[in-house]
N, C-alpha and C positions, 0 to 999 in steps of 0.2 A: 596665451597662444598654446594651442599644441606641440605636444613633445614626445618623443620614441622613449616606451616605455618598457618592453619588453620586445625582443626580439629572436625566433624562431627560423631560421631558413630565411622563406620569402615571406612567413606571417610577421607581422609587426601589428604590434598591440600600442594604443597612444590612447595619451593621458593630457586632459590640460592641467598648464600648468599658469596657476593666477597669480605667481610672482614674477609672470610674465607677462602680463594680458598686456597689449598694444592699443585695447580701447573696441576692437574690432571685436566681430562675431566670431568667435571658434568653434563653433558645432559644426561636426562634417555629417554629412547624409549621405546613405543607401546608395552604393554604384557610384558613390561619387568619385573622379578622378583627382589625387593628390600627389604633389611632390614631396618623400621623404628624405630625410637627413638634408646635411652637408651637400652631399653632392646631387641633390634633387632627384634620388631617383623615381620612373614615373611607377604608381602604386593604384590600387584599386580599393575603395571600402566595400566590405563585404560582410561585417556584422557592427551592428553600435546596440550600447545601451549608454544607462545612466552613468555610469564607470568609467569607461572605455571604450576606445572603439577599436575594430579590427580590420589590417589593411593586409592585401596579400600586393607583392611587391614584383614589377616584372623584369626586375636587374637583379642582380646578384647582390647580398647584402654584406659580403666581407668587408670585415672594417668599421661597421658601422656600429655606433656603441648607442646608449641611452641617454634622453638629454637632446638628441638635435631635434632640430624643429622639422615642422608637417606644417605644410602650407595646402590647403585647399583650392579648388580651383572653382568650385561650384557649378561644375558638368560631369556629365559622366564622360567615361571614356570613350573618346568617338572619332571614326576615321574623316581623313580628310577627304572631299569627292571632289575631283574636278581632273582637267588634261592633265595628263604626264602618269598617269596610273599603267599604262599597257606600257607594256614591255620593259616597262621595269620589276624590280626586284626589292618584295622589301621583307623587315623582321615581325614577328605576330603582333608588335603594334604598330604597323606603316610605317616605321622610320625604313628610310632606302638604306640598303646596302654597300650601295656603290658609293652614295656619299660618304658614309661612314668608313670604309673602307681607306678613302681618300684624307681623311681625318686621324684614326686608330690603325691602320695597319690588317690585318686580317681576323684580329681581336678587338668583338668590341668592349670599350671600357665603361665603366661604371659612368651612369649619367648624362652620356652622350646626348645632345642635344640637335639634332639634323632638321629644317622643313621636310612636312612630310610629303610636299610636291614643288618643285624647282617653279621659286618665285621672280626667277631673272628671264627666264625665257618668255619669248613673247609667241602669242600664236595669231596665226590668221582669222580675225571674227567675225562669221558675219550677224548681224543681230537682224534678229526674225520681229520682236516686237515694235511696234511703234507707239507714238505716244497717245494715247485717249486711251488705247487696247486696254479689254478688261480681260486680266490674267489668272488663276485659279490654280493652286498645287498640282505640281507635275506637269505643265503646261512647260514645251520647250521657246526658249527664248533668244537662243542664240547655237553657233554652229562651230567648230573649227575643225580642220583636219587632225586625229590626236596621232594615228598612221597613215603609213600610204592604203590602208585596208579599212579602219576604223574611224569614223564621222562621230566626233566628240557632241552630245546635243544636251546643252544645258539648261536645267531643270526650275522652274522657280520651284522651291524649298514645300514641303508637304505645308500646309495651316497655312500657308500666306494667300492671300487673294485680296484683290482691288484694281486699282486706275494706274495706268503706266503714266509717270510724271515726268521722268525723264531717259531716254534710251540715247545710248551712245551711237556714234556712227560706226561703220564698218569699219576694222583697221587691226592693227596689230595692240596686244594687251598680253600683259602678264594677270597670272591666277587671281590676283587681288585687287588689280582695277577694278572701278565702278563702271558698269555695266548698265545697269536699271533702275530706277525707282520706282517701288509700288506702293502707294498711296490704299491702304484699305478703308475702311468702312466709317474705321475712327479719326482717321483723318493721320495716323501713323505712319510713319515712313520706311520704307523696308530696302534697303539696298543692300540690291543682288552684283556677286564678281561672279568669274568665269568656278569660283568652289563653292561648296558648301561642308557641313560637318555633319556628323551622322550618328547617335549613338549605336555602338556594334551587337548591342545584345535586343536592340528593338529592330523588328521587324521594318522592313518599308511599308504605306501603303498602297494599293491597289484597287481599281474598281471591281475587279468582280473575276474569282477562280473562272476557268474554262474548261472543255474538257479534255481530256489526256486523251488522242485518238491518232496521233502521228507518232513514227519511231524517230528516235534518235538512231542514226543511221551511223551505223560504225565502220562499215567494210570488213569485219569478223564474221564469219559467219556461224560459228557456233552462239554466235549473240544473237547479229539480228535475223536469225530465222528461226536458230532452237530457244532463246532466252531473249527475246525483246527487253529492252528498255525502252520508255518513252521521254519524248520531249518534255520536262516539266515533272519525269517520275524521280524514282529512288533506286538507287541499287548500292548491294553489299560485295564484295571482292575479299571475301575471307580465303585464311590460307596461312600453314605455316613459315617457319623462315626456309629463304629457297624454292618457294612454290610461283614465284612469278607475280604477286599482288602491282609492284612496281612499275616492274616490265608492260604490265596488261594495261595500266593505268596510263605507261606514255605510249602505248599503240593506240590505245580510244582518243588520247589529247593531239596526239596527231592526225588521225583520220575523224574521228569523230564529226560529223557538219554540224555544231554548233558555232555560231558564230564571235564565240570568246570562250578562251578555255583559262577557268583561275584555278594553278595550282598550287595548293597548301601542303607542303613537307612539315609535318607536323611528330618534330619530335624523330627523324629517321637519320640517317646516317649525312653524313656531310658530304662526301662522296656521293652520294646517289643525287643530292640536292646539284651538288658539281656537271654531275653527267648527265639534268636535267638541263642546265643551264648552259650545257656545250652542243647538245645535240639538239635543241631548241632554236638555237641561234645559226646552226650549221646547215637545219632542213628548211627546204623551198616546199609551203606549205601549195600542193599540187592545184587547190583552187582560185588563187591571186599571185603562184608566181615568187612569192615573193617569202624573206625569211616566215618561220613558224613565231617567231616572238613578235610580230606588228601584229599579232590576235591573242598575245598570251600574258597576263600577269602571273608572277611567280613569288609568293610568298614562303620563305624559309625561316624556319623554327628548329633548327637542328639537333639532335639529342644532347649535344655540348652548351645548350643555351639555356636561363633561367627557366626551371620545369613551370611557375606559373604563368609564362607566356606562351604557354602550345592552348589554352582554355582560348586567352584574345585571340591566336592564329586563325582559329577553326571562326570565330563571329567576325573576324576581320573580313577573310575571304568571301564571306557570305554575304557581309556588307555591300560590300565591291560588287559582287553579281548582282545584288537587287536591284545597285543604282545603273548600271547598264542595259539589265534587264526593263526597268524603266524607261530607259530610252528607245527601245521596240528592239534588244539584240535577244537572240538565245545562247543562255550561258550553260557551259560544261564546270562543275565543280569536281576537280579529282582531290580530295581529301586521303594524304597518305602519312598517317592513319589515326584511325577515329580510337584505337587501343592506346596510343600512347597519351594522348588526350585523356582517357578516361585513367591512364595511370597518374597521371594530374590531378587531375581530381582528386584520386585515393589519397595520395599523397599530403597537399594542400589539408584534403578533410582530416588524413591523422595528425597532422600539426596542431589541427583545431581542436581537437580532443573529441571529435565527435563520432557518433556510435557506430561502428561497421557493419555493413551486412554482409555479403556475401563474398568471400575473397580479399574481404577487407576492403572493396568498393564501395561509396557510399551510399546511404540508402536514395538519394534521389539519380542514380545515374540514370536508369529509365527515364525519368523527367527530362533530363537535359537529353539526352538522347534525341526524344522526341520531337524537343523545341528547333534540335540543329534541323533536323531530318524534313520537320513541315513548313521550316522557312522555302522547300523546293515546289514546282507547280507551275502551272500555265495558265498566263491572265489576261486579263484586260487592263495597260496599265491608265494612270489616271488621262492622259493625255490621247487617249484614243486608240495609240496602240498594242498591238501585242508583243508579248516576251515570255521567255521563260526560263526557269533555272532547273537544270539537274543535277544531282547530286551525286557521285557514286565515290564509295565509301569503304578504303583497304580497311579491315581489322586485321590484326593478329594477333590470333591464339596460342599462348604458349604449345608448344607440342602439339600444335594440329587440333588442341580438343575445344570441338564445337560447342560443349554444351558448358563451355565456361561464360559469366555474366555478359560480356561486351558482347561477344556472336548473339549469343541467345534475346538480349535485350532489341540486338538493330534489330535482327531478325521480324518483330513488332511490328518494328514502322517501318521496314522498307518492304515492296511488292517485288525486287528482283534481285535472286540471292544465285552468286556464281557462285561454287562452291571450289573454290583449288585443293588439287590435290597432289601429293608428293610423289605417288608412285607413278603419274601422268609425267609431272615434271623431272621425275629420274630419267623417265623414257623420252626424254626429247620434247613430247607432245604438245606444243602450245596451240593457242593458249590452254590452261592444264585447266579449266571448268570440267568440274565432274560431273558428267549428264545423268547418272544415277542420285544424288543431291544436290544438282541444284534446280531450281525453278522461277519462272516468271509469272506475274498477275496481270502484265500486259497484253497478254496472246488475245483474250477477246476486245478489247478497247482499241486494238489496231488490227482486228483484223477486215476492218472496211478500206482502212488504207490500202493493204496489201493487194485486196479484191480491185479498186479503183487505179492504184499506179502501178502494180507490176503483172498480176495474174488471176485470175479467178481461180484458179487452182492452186496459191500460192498456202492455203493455209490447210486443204485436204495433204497437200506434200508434204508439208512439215508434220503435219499429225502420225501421218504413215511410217514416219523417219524415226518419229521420238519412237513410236509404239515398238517399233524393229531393233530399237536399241534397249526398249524394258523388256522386250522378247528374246534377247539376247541373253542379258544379266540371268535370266531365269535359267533357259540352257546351258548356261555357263555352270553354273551350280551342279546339275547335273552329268558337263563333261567333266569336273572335279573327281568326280565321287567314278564315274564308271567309265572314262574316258570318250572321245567322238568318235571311234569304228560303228558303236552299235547304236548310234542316232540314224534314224530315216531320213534318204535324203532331201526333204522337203526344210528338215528342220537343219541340216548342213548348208542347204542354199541359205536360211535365216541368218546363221552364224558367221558365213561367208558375206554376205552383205553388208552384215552390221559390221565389219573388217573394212569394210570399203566405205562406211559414213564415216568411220572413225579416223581410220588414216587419209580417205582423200576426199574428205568433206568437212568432220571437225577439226583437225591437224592443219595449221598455215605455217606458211614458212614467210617470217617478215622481212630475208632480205631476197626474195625474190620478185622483180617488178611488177609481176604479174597476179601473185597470192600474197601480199601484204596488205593491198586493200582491193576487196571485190565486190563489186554494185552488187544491187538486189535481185538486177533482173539474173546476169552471170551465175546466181546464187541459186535461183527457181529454175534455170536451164540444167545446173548440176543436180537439184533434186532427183527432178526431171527423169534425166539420164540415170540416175542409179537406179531408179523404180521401174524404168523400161527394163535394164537387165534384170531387175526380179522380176518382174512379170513374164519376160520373153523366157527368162530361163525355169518359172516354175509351171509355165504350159508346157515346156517339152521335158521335163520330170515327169509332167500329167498322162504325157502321150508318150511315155518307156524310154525318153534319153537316161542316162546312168549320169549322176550329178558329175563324178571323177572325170567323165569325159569331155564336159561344159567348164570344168575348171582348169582341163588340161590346154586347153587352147587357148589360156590367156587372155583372156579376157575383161577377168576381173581387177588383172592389173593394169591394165590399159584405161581402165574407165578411173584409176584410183589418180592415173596421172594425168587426166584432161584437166588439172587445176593449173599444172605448169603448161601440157600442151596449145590448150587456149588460150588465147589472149584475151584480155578483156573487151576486147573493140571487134571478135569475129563472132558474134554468136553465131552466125551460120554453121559455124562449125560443128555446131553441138547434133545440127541433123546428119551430118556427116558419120556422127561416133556414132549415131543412135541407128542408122542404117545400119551401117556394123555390127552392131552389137544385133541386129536381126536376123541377117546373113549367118554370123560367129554360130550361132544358138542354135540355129536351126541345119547347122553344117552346108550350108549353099555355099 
């Protein structure tokens, strides 16, 4: 049998031992999932040779001496799929919280042993297959209500296909009932319950990427008008400590229209995971009504919890999105944060003795980087329909600095980089995206959407907006150097403008009912409007107004507050301001 041979942290080095052999097979394989010690904790193989082999371990290993056994399980490590996943809460390897909690107390202890989906509950089924039916991976077979929001549709398993042999009736079942039989080709038998098992670090499959040409629609509008993301893309939320990464993260999980939001605390404060988990269950999610967690799984990894379980957090949650997204939903992945994960890594790899590169990061971080990042996309799934997963993804960088490996690295693979900044976040400004660094790769792949559901001119207004604010930055430089009296007033109106994108176009204020979330069209109506007062006010510059006298009339602050004066529900009103602002300008 195997036995702990050496023990490091959470690396465990195991040796068999033939004065023990039980007769069985002791060789453990690659990924394979193991129990070690005494108290079985659950452990992962991540190197074997002829020697040795080496397990990283996802409990904490105090106590544990050389000598106890390792038992194999001969699978790799894999979530469990099926009802009871929404709106609960679990640790980086799907054990629930709550259970444990009810077990351990608000620590959990070594070994803990919890199902990873509550096997006593029964749900309501209705089963879609009958019997002859000939079924094929990803094909849905059955139905339950998993919320009052969310339509649980379970999956036959990827590789299975053949002849439904036996289908249950309609009724009430727990996760483990037998459900179905499929009979395939060899005359094998395959019984499916309301779960299945998944390993976390393989991908699901899919019939066939689609294209990225819809946004994921936030209600921010420094996102979705200056920084698109798309349904199925990638984005980065870098940003030192105190810049808002957190913050921004539960404003898109609550507004966001995806239709499952999985968040991963990975590795962040206990408190923040806390006031995820109060203010989640406290908001009435504004499109059903109804709590924000009947659409939310919350997986926590907290900085207090064994460091090689933030690696599984991050494949867990990913997991969870595929098989949803299988089911035709679209999923929001907030991963907060992909840095403490990669300090995981470092970590784990200098246990192993292996070579550093840069910061002392491993040399494959890139690689895995990659692997999390292009599990995201928009598909066709096997069963005909669509889904998608998005990713977006806090790092942080010690001290703000960008060009440390994790920034630099996502940077690669993701197409939409928010860039937070401290000196926005000192001044109040949320969300604190700096429009000077950051950018998106989405702008032309949505902008037929934009053309099709809100404006034909929705994508010339935004061009005009970004340019007025790089024409800004520029002037800015040189009222540094020589102050703004001797600028011409054409380039004080520029200045003066990009004042008014900044504070009352990029700047939201989240607890007011009316700027915390605002459609697209409300969004292209404010463009709109601030472009009419540059245009109105730089025709009568053109025809001898004195710019001092267009700004003494207030104007400019009155259009800064049409975010709170408007309602979301009047856009009429916006010709209202826009008259005015024609009248104002032109002194009528």
């Amino acid at each position: 049998m195997n036995t702990v041979y050496s023990i490091n942290g959470p690396v465990i080095k195991v040796r068999s031992d033939p004065t023990q052999d039980s007769g069985q097979s002791t060789e453990l394989s690659m990924l394979e999932m193991v129990y070690v010690g005494n108290k079985e904790l659950i452990g992962e193989v991540i190197g074997v040779n002829s020697k040795e082999t080496t397990i990283q371990v996802y409990e904490v290993t105090t106590g544990m001496q050389p000598g106890e056994p390792v038992r194999g399980t001969g699978a790799p490590v894999s979530a469990t799929l099926g009802p009871g996943i929404i709106s609960n809460i679990f640790d980086g390897i799907e054990r629930p919280l709550r259970d444990i909690a009810q077990i351990d107390g608000a620590y959990i202890s070594e070994g803990t042993q919890v199902e990873d989906l509550d096997t006593k509950r029964k749900w309501k089924v209705t089963v879609k297959a009958r019997l002859g039916d000939e079924v094929t991976g990803g094909m849905i077979y059955a139905t339950c209500p998993e919320t009052s929001v969310i339509e649980h549709r379970c999956l036959v398993p990827p590789g299975i296909s053949g002849k439904v042999t036996y289908a249950a009736a309609d009724g009430s079942y727990t996760v483990n009932d037998h459900i179905l039989t499929v009979t395939d080709s060899r005359g094998t038998d395959h019984e499916l319950t309301l779960c299945q098992k998944w390993p976390i670090k393989t991908p699901r499959p899919f019939s066939r990427r689609l294209p990225i040409d819809r946004p994921l629609v936030t209600g921010q509008r420094v996102i979705d008008t200056v920084f698109p993301v798309a349904k199925g893309g990638t984005a980065a939320i870098p940003g030192g400590f105190g810049t808002g990464k957190t913050m921004t993260q539960h404003q898109l999980a609550k507004w966001c229209d995806a239709d499952i939001i999985v968040y991963i605390g990975c590795g962040e404060r206990g408190n923040e995971m806390t006031q995820v988990l109060e203010e989640f269950s406290g908001l009435i999610d504004p499109k059903t009504d109804r709590p924000l967690t009947d659409r939310t799984v919350l997986i926590a990894n907290t900085s207090n919890m064994p460091v090689a379980a933030r690696e599984a957090s991050i494949y867990t949650g990913m997991t969870i999105a595929e098989y949803y997204r299988d089911m035709g939903y679209h999923i929001a992945i907030m991963a907060d944060s992909t840095s403490r994960w990669a300090e995981a890594l470092r970590e784990i790899s200098g246990r192993l003795e292996e070579m550093p590169a840069e910061e002392g990061f491993p040399a494959y971080l890139p690689s895995r980087l990659a692997a999390f990042y292009e599990r995201a996309g928009y598909v066709e799934n096997l069963c005909g329909t669509e889904g998608s997963v998005t990713v977006i993804g806090a790092v942080s960088p010690q001290g703000s600095d960008f060009s440390e490996p994790v920034t630099q690295n996502t940077k690669r693979f993701v197409r939409c980089f928010w860039a937070l900044d401290k000196s926005l976040a000192y001044e109040r400004h949320y969300p604190a995206i700096n429009w000077n660094d950051s950018y998106s790769e989405y702008t032309d792949d949505l902008s037929g959407y934009f053309y099709a559901n809100v404006d034909k001119d929705f994508m010339s207004c935004r061009q005009r907006i970004a340019a007025m604010l790089s024409e800004e930055n520029k002037l800015m430089e040189i009222v540094k150097l020589i102050g703004s009296d001797v600028l011409p007033d054409d380039q004080k109106l520029i200045i003066e403008t990009a004042r008014v994108i900044r504070v009352g176009f990029l700047q939201q204020n989240a607890y007011h009912k009316d700027d915390t979330y605002v459609p697209l069209d409300k969004q292209f109506r404010m463009m709109s409007t601030i472009l009419k007062l540059y245009d109105e006010s730089a025709r009568a510059i053109s025809e001898g107004t004195v710019f001092s006298d267009i700004l003494a009339t207030g104007i400019f602050d009155t259009v800064i507050k049409m975010k709170y004066d408007i309602p979301n529900d009047r856009p009429e009103m916006f010709h209202e301001l826009q008259a005015k602002i024609e009248q104002t300008v032109r002194g009528e």
